[in-house]
C-alpha positions in Angstrom: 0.0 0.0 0.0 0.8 3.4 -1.1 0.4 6.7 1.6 0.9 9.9 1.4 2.6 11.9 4.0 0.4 15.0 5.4 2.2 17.6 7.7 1.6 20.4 10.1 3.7 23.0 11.6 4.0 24.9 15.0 6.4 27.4 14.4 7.4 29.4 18.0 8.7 33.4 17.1 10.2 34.8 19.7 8.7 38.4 19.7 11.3 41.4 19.1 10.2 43.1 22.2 12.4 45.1 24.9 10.8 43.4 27.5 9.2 40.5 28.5 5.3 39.4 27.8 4.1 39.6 31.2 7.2 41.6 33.3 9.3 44.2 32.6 13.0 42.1 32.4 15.1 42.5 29.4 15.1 40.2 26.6 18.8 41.0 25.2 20.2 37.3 24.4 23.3 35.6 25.7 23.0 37.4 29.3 24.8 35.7 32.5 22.2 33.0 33.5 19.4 34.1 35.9 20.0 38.1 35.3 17.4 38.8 33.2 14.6 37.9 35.6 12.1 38.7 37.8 9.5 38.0 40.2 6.9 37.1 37.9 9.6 35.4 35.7 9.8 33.5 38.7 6.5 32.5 39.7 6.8 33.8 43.2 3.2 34.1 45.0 1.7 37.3 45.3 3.1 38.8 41.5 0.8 39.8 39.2 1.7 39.5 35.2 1.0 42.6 33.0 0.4 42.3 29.2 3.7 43.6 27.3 1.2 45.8 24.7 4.2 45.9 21.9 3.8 42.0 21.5 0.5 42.6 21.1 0.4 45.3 18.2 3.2 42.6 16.7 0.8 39.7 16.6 -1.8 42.0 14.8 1.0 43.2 12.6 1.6 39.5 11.6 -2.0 38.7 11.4 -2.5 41.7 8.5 0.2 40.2 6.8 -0.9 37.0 6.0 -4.4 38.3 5.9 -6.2 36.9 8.7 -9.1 37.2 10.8 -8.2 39.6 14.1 -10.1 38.3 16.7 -11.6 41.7 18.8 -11.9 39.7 21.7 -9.3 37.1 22.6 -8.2 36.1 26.2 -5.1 34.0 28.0 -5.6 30.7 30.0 -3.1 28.7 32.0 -1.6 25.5 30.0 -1.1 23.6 33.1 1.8 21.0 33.2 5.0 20.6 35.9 8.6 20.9 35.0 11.5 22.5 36.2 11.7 25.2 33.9 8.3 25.9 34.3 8.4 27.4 38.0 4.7 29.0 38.2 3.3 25.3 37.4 1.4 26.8 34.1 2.4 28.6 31.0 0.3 31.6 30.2 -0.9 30.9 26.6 -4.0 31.2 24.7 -6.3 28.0 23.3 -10.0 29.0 22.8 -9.6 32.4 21.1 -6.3 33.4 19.7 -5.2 36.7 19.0 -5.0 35.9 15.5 -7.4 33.5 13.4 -7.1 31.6 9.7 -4.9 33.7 7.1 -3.0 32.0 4.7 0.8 33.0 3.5 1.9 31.7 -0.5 5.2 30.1 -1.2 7.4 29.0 -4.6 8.7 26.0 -4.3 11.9 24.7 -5.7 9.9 23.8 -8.9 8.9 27.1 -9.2 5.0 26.1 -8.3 3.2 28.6 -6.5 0.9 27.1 -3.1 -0.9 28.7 -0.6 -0.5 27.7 2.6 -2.8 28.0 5.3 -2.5 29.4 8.8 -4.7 28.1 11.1 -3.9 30.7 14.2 -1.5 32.5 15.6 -1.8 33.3 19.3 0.8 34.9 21.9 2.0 32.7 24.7 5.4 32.7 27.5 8.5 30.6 26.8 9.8 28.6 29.2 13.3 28.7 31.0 15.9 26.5 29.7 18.3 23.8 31.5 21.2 23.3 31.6 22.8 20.1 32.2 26.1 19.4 34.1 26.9 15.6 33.1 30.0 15.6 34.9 28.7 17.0 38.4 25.4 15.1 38.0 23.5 18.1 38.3 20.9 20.2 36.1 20.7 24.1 36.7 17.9 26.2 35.6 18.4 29.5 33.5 15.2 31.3 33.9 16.0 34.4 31.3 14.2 32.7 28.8 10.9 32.4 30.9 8.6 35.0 30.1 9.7 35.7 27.0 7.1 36.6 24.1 6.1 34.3 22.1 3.6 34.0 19.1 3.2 30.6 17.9 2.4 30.4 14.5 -0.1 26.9 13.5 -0.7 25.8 9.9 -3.5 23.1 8.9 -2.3 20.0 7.9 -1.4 21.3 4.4 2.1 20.2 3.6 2.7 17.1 1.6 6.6 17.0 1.7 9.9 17.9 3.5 10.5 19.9 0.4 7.3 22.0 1.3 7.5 22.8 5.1 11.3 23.5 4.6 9.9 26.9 1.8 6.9 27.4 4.1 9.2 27.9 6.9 12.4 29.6 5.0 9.0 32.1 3.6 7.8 33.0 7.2 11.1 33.4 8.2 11.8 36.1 5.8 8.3 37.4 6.3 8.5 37.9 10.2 12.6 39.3 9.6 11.1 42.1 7.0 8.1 43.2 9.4 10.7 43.5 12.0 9.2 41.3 14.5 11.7 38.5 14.8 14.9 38.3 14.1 14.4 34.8 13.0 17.5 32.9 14.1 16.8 29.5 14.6 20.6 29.1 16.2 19.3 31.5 19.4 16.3 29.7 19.4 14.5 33.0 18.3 13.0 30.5 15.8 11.8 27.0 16.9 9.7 24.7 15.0 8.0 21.5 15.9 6.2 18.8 13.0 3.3 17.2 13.2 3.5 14.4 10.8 1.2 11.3 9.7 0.6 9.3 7.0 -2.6 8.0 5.4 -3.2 5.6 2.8 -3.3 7.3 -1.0 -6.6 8.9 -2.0 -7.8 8.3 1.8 -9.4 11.6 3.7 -9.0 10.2 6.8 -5.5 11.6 8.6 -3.4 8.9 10.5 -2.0 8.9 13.7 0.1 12.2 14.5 3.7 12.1 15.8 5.3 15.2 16.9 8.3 15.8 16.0 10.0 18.6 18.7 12.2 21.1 18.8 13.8 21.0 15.2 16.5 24.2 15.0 17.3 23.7 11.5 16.2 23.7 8.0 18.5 20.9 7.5 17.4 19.1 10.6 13.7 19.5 9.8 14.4 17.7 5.8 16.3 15.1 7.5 13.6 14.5 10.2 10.9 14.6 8.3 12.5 11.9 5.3 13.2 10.0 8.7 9.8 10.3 9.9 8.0 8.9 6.6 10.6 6.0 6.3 10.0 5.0 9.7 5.7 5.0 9.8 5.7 3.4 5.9 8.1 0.7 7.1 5.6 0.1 10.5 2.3 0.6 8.5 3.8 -1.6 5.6 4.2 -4.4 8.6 1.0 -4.1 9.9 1.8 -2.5 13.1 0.3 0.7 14.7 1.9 4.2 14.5 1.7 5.4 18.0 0.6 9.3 19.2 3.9 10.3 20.9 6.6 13.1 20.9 9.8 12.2 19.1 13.1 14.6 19.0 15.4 14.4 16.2 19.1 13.2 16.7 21.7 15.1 14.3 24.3 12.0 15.2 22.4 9.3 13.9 19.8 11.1 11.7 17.0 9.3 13.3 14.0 10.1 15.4 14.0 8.8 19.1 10.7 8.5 21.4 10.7 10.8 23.9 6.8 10.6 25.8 3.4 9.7 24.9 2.4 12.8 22.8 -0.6 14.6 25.5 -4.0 15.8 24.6 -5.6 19.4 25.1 -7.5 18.1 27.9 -4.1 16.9 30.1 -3.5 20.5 30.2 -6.6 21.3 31.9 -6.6 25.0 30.2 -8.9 27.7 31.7 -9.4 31.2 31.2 -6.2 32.9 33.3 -8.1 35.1 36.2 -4.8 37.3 36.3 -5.1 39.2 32.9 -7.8 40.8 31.2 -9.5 40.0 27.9 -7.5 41.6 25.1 -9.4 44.1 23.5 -8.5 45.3 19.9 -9.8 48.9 18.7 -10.1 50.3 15.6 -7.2 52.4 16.8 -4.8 49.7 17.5 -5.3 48.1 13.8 -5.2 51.6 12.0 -1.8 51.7 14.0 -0.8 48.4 13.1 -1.4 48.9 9.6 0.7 52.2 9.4 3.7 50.2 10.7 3.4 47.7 8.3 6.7 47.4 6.3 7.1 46.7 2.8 6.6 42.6 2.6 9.1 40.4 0.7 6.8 39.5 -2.7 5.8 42.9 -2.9 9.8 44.2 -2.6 10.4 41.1 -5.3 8.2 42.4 -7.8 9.7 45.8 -7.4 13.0 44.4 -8.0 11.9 42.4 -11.0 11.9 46.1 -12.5 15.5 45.0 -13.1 16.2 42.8 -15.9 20.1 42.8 -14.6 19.3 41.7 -11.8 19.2 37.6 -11.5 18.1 35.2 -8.9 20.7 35.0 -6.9 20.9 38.9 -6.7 17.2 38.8 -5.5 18.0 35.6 -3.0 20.4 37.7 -1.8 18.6 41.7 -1.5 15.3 39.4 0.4 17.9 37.1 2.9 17.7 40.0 5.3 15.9 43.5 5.3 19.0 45.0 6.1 20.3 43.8 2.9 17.9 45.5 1.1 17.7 48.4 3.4 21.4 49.2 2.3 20.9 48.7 -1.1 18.2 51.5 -1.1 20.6 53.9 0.9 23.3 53.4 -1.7 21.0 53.8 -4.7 20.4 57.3 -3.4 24.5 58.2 -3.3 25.6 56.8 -7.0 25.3 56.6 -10.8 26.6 52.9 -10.4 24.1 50.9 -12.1 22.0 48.6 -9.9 23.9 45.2 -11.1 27.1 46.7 -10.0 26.0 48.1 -6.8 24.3 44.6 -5.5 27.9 42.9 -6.9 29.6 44.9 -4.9 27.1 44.4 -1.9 27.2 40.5 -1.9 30.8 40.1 -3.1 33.6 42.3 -1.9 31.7 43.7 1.2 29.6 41.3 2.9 33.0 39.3 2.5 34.7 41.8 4.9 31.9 42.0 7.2 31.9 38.0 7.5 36.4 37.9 7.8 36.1 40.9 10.6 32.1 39.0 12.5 30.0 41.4 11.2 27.1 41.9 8.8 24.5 44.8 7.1 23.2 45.1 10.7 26.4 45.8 12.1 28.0 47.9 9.2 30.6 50.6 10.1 30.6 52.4 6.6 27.0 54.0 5.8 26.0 53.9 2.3 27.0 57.6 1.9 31.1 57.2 1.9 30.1 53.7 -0.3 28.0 55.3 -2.5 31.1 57.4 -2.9 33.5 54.6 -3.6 30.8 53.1 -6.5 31.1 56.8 -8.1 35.1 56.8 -8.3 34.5 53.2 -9.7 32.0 54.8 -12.0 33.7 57.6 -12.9 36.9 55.3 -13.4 38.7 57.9 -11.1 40.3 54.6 -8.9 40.6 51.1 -10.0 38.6 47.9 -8.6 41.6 46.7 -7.0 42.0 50.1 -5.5 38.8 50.1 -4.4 39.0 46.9 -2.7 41.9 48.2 -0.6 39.9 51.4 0.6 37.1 49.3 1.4 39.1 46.5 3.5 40.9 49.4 5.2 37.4 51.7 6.0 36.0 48.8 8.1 38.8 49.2 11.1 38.8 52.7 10.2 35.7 54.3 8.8 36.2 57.6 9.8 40.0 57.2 7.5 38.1 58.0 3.8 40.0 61.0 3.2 43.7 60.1 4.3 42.8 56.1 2.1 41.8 58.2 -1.0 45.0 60.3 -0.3 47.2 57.3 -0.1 46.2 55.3 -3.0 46.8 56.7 -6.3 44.1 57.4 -8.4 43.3 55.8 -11.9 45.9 56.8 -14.9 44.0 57.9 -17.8 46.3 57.0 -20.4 45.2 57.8 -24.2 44.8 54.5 -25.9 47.9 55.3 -28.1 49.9 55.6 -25.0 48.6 51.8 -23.9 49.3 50.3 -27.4 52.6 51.2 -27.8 53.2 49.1 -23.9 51.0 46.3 -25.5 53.1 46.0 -28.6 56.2 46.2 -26.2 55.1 43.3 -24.1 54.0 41.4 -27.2 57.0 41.5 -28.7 59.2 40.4 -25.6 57.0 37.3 -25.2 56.8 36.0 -28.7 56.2 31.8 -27.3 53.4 33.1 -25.2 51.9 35.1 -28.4 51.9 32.3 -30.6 50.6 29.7 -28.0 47.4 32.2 -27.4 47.3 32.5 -31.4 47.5 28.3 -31.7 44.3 28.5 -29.0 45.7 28.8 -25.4 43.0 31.6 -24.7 43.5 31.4 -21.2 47.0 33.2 -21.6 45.1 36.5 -21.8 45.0 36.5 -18.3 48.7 36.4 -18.6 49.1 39.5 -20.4 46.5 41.2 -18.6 48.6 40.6 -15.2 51.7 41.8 -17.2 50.0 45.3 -18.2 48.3 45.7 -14.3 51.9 45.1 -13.0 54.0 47.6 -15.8 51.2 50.4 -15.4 50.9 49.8 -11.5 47.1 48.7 -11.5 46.1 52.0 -12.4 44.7 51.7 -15.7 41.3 50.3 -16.3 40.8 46.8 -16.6 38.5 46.9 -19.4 40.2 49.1 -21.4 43.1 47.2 -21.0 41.5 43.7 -22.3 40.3 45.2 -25.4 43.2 46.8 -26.7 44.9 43.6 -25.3 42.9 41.3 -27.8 43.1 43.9 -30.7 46.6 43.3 -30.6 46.8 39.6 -30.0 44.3 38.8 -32.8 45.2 41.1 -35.1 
C-alpha cells in the first residue's frame, strides 16, 4: 500500500520586544544565567503579570500580513503541566480564542510552483526557561531568562505534503517575520523553533493517521532530514501491519533518526482555563489603524519591485530578500551613486559582505553607511580609482571608517592613459614574449590573463581593466 505523508507545523517566534510578555525584564540574548529575571519570571506568589502591549500590536501586525481574521476579543488561559523550567506550574498561553485566526501565506517551491499555505492561528503565549545540564557534576541548573519571553506561535492546517514544502513554508515566514521587523528569525538563538506534526494516510484516503510530533527542530537541514526520517519510519511500521503510535519524538543530528521521547498529551491533560490574572484583550479600531501604518514593505511585494530590473538575476534577488538590512542598504546606496543597480548589488554581496563576515559582522552591524560607499561606486563609475584600489579602501574603511580622506590620499588614483599611450606598452610586451603570443594565437585563450597581469603590474594597477583587455585582444588577434 501506497500513503501519502500530510504535515503540520508549530512554528514558535520569539517576539522582538524590549521586554518580557508579562514583566518588565530584558530580553537581550546571551545574558549571564538568571539576570534577566524577575519575580513574575519566577513564579513567586503574590506577583501579578502585565500584558507587554508591543507583543500585542506585533501579533496583529503578523496577522494583516498573511491576511487573517483579528479576533476583537481574545483572552489567555493557563496550559497547566510541571517541570523544572516551568516554576509557576502553568504557561500563560492562549487556546480558545487566539489573537489571530485563519490567514494563509503563499510560497514558490523549488519547482517554481506557487501554493498557498494555510495558517490556522496564531496566538501569543510565555517561553519557558531553559536547563542546563552538568553531566560531569550530576547536576541540572535552571536558566530562567528565557521564561517570560514573548512568544507567538504560529499553527498551519495539515497542508504540507513534503519535506521539500515545510522547509519553503518555513524559510517564507522566516523572511516574512525578519522584513516586518518582529523576529529576528535565528533559529541558532532559538528566536525561531519549530516543531512537526506528521502522519501518514493511505493514498486517495481523507481520513489523517496517527500524529507524531516531531519537537524542537532548529534547522532547516534538521527538519528535511527529520521529516525523510519520519515517513521511512511510519511506511516501514504501517507496511508491517503495526500501529503508529501518538507520541513526541526529538530528532538526533548524530544518527539522523528520530528517538521516542513521551506519549504525545491531549488538550484536555493541560486542563486550560481562562487565566483570572489578565484581562481579555481588546483590539480597537485604533490599534489596527496603528498596526497597519507600521506595516513594512513585505518580501513579494519588494520582489516584484525588483523584477523592475532585468540585470538583476536570482541570486541577486535571493540575496537583497535574505535580510531586510540587505535591502535596506541597497536602497541607501542607490540614493548616493550613478553605479548601475547590477554593480551596486555585486559589490554588496561580493567584496563587502565578505569583509563584514572575515572581521564578524554583517548589514546590521556595518561601520561604513551607504554615503562614503556610495562614494566609492562613483570613483569606480567615474573610473577615477581602480577595482583593486577600491578593494583596498574598502578593507581598510571597516577598522577605520572615519580614514576616507587620508585612504583616498594614499592610494593613487586611476591613470588615464590615451589608448595610443597603452598600445605602444602592449606592442612592447607582445613583442618580448613571442612563445606566449603564438601559443594564445595556436588557441591557449587562457593566456590572456597572462598578459593582462603583465599590463596591471607595468602600469601599477592603475589603468582600467577593461580598457586594457580590449586593446589587449586587438593586438593579439590582429
Amino acid at each position: 500500500m501506497q500513503f501519502d505523508t500530510v504535515i503540520g507545523l508549530e512554528v514558535h517566534a520569539q517576539l522582538a520586544t524590549q521586554s518580557k510578555l508579562f514583566s518588565g525584564s530584558s530580553t537581550r540574548f546571551a545574558a549571564m544565567p538568571n539576570t534577566q529575571t524577575s519575580f513574575i519570571d519566577a513564579g513567586l506568589p503574590g506577583t501579578l503579570p502585565v500584558l507587554n502591549q508591543q507583543a500585542v500590536m506585533q501579533a496583529l501586525q503578523f496577522g494583516l500580513a498573511i491576511d487573517a481574521n483579528i479576533n476583537l476579543l481574545s483572552y489567555f488561559e493557563r496550559k497547566n503541566y510541571m517541570y523544572p523550567d516551568l516554576p509557576k506550574g502553568y504557561q500563560i498561553s492562549q487556546y480558545q480564542c487566539p489573537i489571530v485566526g485563519p490567514g494563509k501565506l503563499d510560497i514558490i517551491l523549488p519547482n517554481h510552483h506557487t501554493k498557498t499555505v494555510f495558517i490556522e492561528r496564531a496566538h501569543l503565549e510565555e517561553d519557558a526557561g531553559k536547563l542546563i545540564h552538568h553531566p560531569a557534576l550530576n547536576q541540572t541548573a535552571i536558566d530562567l531568562n528565557r521564561a517570560g519571553m514573548p512568544l507567538l506561535e504560529i499553527v498551519t492546517t495539515p497542508c504540507l505534503y513534503s519535506a521539500d514544502e515545510a522547509v519553503t513554508y518555513l524559510k517564507t515566514l522566516q523572511q516574512l517575520l525578519r522584513f516586518l521587523k518582529i523576529c529576528d528569525g535565528n533559529m541558532q538563538e532559538g528566536s525561531f523553533r519549530c516543531d512537526v506534526n506528521l502522519s501518514l494516510k493511505p493514498i486517495h484516503s481523507q481520513t489523517l493517521g496517527t500524529r507524531v510530533e516531531l519537537k524542537n527542530l532548529n534547522s532547516f537541514k534538521f527538519i528535511e532530514k527529520a521529516i525523510v526520517y519520519e515517513q521511512k519510519r511510519q511506511s516501514s511500521k504501517l507496511a508491517k501491519g503495526e500501529l503508529i503510535v501518538q507520541e513526541t519524538r526529538a530528532f538526533s543530528p548524530d544518527t539522523n533518526q528520530t528517538i521516542s521521547l513521551r506519549q504525545k498529551e491531549h488538550a484536555h491533560d493541560y486542563r486550560y482555563f481562562p487565566d483570572p490574572d489578565l484581562p481579555s484583550i481588546v483590539i480597537t479600531s485604533t490599534m489596527l489603524n496603528q498596526a497597519k501604518k507600521a506595516l513594512l514593505p513585505l518580501p513579494r511585494a519588494i520582489k516584484q519591485k525588483l523584477l523592475a530590473y532585468p540585470d538583476l538575476n536570482e541570486a541577486d534577488l535571493d540575496f537583497l530578500l535574505a535580510q531586510p538590512e540587505h535591502y535596506e542598504f541597497f536602497q541607501q546606496v542607490q540614493t548616493y551613486t550613478q553605479a548601475s543597480v547590477k554593480i551596486i548589488v555585486n559589490w554588496l554581496k561580493g567584496n563587502l559582505l565578505s569583509l563584514l563576515k572575515e572581521h564578524g559582522l554583517n548589514f546590521k552591524s556595518i561601520p561604513i553607511d551607504a554615503a562614503t560607499f556610495g562614494k566609492l561606486l562613483n570613483f569606480l563609475h567615474e573610473k577615477t580609482y581602480t577595482p583593486t584600489a577600491i578593494k583596498k579602501i574598502l578593507a581598510n574603511l571597516i577598522t577605520k571608517p572615519d580614514s576616507l580622506d587620508a585612504l583616498l590620499t594614499s592610494e593613487k588614483p586611476q591613470t588615464t592613459l590615451n589608448p595610443e599611450a597603452l598600445i605602444v606598452q602592449i606592442k612592447q610586451l607582445i613583442d618580448s614574449h613571442p612563445q606566449q603570443v603564438q601559443d594564445y594565437r595556436q588557441g591557449k585563450t587562457k593566456l590572456l590573463a597572462f598578459f593582462i597581469g603583465q599590463m596591471m603590474q607595468q602600469t601599477q594597477g592603475q589603468v582600467d581593466p577593461k580598457t586594457l583587455k580590449q586593446l589587449l585582444l586587438q593586438q593579439l588577434n590582429a
